[in-house]
MIVEXDO-356604 format. One line per field, with one value per atom (N, C-alpha, C): residue number from 0; atom name; z, x, y. Coordinates in steps of 0.05 Angstrom, whole numbers, plus 32768, in hexadecimal, padded with zeros to 4 digits. Atoms other than C-alpha are relative to their C-alpha. Layout:
// MIVEXDO-356604
n: NUM,...;
atom: CA,...;
z: Z,...;
x: X,...;
y: Y,...;
//
This chain:
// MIVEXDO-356604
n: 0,0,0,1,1,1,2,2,2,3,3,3,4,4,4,5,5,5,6,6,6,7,7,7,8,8,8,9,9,9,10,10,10,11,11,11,12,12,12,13,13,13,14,14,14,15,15,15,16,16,16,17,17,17,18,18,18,19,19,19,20,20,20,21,21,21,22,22,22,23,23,23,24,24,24,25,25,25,26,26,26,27,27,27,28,28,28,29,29,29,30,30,30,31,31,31,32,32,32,33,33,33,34,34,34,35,35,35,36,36,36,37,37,37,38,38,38,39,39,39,40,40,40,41,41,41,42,42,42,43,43,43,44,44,44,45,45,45,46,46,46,47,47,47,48,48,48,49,49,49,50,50,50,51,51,51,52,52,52,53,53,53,54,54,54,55,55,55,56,56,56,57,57,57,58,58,58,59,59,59,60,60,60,61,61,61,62,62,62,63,63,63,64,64,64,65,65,65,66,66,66,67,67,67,68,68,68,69,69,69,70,70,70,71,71,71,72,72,72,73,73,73,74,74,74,75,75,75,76,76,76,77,77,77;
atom: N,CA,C,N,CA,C,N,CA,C,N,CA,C,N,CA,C,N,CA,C,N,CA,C,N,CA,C,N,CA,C,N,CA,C,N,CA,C,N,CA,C,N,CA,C,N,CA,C,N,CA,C,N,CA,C,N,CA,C,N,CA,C,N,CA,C,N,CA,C,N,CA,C,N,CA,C,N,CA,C,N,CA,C,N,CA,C,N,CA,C,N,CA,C,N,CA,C,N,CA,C,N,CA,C,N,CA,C,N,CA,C,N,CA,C,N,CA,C,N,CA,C,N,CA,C,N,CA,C,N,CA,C,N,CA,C,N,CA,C,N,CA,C,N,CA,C,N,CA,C,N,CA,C,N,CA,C,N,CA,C,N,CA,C,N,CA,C,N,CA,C,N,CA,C,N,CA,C,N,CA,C,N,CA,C,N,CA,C,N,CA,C,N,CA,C,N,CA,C,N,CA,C,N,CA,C,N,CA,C,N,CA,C,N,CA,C,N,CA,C,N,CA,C,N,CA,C,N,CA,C,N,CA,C,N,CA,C,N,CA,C,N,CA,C,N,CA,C,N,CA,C,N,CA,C,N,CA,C,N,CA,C,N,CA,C,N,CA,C,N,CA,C;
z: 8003,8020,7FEE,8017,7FE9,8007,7FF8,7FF3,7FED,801D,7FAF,8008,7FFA,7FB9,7FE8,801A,7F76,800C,7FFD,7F7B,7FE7,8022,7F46,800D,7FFA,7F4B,7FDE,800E,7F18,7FFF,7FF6,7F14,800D,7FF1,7F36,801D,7FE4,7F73,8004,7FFB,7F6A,8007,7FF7,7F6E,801A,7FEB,7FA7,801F,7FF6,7FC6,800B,7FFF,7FC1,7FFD,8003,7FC3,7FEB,801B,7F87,7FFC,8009,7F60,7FF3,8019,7F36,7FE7,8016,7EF2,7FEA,8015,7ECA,7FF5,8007,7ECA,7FEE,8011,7EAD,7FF0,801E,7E7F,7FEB,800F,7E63,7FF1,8002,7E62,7FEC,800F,7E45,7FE4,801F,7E07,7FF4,8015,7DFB,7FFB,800A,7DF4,7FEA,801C,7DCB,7FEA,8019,7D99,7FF1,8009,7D97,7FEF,800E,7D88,7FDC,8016,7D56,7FE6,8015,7D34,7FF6,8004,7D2F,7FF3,8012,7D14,8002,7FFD,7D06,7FFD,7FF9,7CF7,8007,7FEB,7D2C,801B,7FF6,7D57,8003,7FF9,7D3D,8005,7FF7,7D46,801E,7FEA,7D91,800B,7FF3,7DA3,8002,800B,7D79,7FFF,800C,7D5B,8016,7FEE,7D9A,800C,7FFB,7DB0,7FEA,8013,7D6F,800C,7FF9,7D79,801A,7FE9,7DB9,7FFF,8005,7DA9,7FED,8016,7D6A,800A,7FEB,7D9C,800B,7FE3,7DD1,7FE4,801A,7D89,7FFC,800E,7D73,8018,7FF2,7DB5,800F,7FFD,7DBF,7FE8,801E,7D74,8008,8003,7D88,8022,7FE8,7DD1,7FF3,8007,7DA6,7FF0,8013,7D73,800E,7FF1,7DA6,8010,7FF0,7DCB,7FE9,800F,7D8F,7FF2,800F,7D6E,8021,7FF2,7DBC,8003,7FFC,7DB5,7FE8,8013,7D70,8002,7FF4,7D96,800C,7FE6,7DC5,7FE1;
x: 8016,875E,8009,7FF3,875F,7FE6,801C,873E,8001,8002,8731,7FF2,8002,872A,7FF8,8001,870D,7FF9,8002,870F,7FFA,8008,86F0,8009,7FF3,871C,800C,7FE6,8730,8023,7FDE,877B,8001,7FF6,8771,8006,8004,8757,801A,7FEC,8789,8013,7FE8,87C0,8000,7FF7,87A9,7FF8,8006,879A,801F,7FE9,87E3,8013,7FEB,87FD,801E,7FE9,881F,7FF7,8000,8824,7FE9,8013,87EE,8015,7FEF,881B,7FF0,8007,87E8,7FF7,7FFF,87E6,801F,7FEA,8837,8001,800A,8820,7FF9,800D,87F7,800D,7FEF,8824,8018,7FE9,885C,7FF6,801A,8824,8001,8007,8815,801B,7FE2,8861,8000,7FF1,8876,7FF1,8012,8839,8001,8004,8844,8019,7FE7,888B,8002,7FFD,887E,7FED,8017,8849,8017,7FE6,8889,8010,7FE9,88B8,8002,8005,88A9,8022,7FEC,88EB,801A,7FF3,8913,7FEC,8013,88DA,8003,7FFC,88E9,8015,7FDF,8938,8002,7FF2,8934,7FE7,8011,88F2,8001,8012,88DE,8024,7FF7,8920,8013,7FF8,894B,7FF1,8008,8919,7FF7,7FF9,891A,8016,7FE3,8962,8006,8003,8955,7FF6,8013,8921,8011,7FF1,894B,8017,7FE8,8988,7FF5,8014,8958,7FFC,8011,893B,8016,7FE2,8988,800B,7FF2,899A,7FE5,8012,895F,7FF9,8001,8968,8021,7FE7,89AF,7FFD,8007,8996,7FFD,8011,8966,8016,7FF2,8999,8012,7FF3,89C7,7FF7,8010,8996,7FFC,8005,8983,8015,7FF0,89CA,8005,8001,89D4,7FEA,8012,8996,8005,7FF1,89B5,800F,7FF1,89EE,7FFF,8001,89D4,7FFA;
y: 7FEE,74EA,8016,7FE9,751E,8017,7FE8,7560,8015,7FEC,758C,8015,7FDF,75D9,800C,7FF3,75FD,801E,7FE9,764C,800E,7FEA,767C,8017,7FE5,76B5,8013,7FEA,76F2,7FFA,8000,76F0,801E,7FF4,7733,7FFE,8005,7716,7FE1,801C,76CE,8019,7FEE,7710,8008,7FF2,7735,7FE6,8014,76EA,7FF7,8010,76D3,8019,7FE4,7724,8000,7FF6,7726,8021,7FDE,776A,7FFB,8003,7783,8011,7FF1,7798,8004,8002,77A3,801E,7FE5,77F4,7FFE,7FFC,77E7,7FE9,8014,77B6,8015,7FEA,77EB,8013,7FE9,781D,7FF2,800F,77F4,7FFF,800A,77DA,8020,7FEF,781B,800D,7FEA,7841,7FED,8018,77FD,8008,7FF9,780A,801A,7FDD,7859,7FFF,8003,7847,7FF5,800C,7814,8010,7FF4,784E,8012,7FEA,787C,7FF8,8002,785B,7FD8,801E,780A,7FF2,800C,77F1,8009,7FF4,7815,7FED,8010,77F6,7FE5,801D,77AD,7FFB,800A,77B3,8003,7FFD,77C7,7FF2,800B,77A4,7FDC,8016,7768,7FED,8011,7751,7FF9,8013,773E,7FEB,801A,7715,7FEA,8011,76F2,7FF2,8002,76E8,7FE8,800E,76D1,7FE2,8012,76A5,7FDF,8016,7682,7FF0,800E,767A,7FE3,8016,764F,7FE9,8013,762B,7FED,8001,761D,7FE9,8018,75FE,7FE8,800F,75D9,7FE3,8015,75BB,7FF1,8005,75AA,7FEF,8018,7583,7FE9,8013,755C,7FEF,8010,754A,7FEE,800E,7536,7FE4,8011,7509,7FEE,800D,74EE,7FF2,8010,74D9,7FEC,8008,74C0,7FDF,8014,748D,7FEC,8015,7473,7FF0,8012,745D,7FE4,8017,7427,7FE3;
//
């Protein structure tokens, strides 16, 4: 027996349904410093905001190109 449940909910109400937080006053708050920042002084802005998670990002890219390659000289083998 299968029994399908559909709910139309806000994600405010799925939150205070499943009592998570609501973060969306320090969302706000966050958005707007980052933007005031990046109006002040832009690249001061992208070295302490934007470009570690580049960095980050290219790392994850780097060893994800370096799984595939592995898997892939691995399947040449057989």
């Amino acid at each position: 027996m299968k029994v399908k449940i559909e709910l139309d909910l806000s994600p405010a109400e799925a939150r205070e349904i499943f009592g998570l937080p609501d973060f969306s006053q320090l969302h706000s708050t966050i958005t707007a410093d980052l933007a005031e920042k990046c109006a002040e002084d832009p690249q001061k802005a992208f070295e302490t905001f934007i470009k570690p998670s580049l960095e980050t990002g290219l790392t994850g890219f780097t060893a994800y190109q370096k799984m595939m390659d592995g898997f892939l000289k691995g399947q040449n083998k057989s």
